[in-house]
C-alpha positions, -999 to +999 in steps of 0.1 A: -017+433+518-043+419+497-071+428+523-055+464+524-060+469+489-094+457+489-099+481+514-084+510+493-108+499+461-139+504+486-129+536+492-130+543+458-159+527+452-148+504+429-175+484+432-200+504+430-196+518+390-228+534+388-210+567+400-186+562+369-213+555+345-234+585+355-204+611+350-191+594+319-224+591+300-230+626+294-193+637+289-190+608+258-221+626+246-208+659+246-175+644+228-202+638+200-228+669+197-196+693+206-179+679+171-208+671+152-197+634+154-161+633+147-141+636+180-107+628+185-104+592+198-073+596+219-089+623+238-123+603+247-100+577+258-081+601+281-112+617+291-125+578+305-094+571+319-093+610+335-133+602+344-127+570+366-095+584+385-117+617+395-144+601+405-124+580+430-106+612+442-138+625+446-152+597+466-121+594+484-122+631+500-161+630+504-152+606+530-123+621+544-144+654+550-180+630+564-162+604+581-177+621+612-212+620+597-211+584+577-210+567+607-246+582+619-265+572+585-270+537+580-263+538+539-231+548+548-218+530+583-197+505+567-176+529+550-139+520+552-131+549+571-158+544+596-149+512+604-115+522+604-101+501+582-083+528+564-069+557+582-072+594+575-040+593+566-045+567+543-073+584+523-056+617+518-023+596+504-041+577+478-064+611+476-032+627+458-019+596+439-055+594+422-051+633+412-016+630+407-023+603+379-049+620+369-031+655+364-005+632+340-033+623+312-036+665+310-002+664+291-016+649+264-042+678+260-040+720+261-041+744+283-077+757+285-082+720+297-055+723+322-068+756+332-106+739+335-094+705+351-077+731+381-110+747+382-128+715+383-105+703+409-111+729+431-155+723+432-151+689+435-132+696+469-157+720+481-187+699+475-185+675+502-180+705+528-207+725+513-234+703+531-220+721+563-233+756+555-254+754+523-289+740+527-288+727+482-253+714+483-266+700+450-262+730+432-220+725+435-224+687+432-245+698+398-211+714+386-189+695+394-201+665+378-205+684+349-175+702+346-161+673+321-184+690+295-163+727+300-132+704+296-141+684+263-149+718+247-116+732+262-102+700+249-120+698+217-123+732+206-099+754+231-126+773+237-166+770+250-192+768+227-232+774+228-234+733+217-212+732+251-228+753+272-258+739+264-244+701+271-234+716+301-267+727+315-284+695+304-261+676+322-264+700+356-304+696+356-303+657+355-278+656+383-303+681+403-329+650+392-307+622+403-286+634+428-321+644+449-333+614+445-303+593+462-307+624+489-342+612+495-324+576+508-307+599+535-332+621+545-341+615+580-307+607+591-291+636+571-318+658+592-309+638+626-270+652+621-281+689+609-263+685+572-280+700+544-294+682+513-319+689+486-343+665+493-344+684+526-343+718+512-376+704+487-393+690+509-429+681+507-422+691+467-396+673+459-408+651+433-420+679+414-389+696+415-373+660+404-392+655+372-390+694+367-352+689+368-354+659+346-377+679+318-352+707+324-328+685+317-340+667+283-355+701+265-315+715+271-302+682+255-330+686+225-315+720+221-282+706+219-285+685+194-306+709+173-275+727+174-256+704+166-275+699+136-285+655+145-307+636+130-339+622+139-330+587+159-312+614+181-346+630+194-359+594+194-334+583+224-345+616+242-382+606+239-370+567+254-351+587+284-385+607+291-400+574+296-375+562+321-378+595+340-415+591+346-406+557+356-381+569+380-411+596+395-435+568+399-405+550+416-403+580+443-440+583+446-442+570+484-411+583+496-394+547+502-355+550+505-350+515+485-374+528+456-357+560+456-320+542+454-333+521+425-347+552+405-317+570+414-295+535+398-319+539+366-303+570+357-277+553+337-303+541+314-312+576+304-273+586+303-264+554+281-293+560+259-289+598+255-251+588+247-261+564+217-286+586+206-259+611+200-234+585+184-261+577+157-274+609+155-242+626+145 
């Protein structure tokens, strides 16, 4: 039993927090520039509570839809369902417990959030096919992961905002920049099996493309907290995250898949120090 579970937390990635980190970063941020600072602290802790459980679910029926494919990359051989330690069956039952305990914390909010979490719900499901038939599955992974902006506003404000929608656009570039370059650890095998990516789709450009997104990116978080009316240590973090971002290109420079994982992993500097810029800013 204690083996089985172990299991189940591998499927969710458990140990593996970065995927956590990187989703929760820039939702705790918006929390901050959407409210100028004062956001209600029952709802950030539902939102990190609501932010772990998706993630899971979301890792959960990634697998469920590629355990025909993870077993051809090497990154992603050992997966539980490839070695078959959990079945199909498994995955889609703790696939609906994790949204099903998820769906509970949306009692405690309204229902523009309900409204956006269904919506939400519904992407995060059509991402992991998407690499089937659309050559920059990216683009839905992009919103997706940011789609726990749209539902702090909902949450926040019951309505969207232009401090909101820009949050949300900042956060869709950087997970262009980051998500391209964990794609660029898959490459050759994601072009053996015929499933799309952006690091394929880039190419021979790719790196410009990922410190493009990243610029993208940081200029829409400026704008943000100019909106939001911040102070100067706030501008300061977003100079500190440029840094990291040019350490992260010269990290992708040759192509290497480890290189690329670690720049890829260095993204939750930037999050974290966009996050406390925004905390001290406001």
């Amino acid at each position: 039993m204690t083996r089985k579970l172990a299991n189940y937390l591998l499927l969710m990635r458990v140990d593996k927090p970065i995927g956590v980190l990187l989703l929760l970063w820039p939702t705790l941020t918006a929390f901050f520039l959407i409210t100028k600072g004062s956001p209600d602290i029952k709802l950030i802790f539902i939102f990190i509570v609501g932010t772990f459980l998706m993630r899971s679910a979301g890792c959960v029926i990634n697998d469920y839809f590629d355990k025909n494919f993870d077993g051809k990359v090497k990154r992603t051989k050992n997966r539980p369902l490839v070695t078959g330690v959990v079945s199909s069956t498994e995955a889609l039952i703790i696939f609906f417990i994790l949204i099903s305990l998820s769906s509970t914390l949306l009692i405690w909010t309204n229902l523009q959030t309900f409204i956006a979490a269904l919506f939400g719900l519904l992407v995060a499901i059509i991402y992991p096919l998407s690499k089937r038939f659309f050559s920059f599955p990216q683009l839905f992974l992009g919103i997706a992961f940011s789609w726990g902006v749209i539902m702090v506003s909902a949450a926040e404000n019951h309505l969207l905002s232009i401090v909101s929608i820009t949050c949300f656009f900042a956060c869709f570039f950087w997970i262009q920049a980051y998500d391209t370059e964990y794609a660029m650890c898959d490459k050759e095998d994601d072009l053996s099996i015929g499933i799309g990516s952006s690091a394929i789709f880039l190419d021979k450009n790719v790196q410009l493309f990922i410190i493009l997104f990243h610029l993208m990116s940081l200029s829409l978080w400026s704008l943000a907290g100019y909106l939001a009316e911040v102070s100067k240590i706030y501008y300061f973090a977003i100079f500190i995250s440029l840094l990291f971002c040019f350490y992260q290109y010269y990290l992708i420079k040759d192509f290497d898949a480890k290189d690329c994982l670690l720049a890829f992993k260095n993204n939750n500097w930037v999050g974290l120090i966009i996050f406390i810029g925004s905390v001290s800013g406001t």
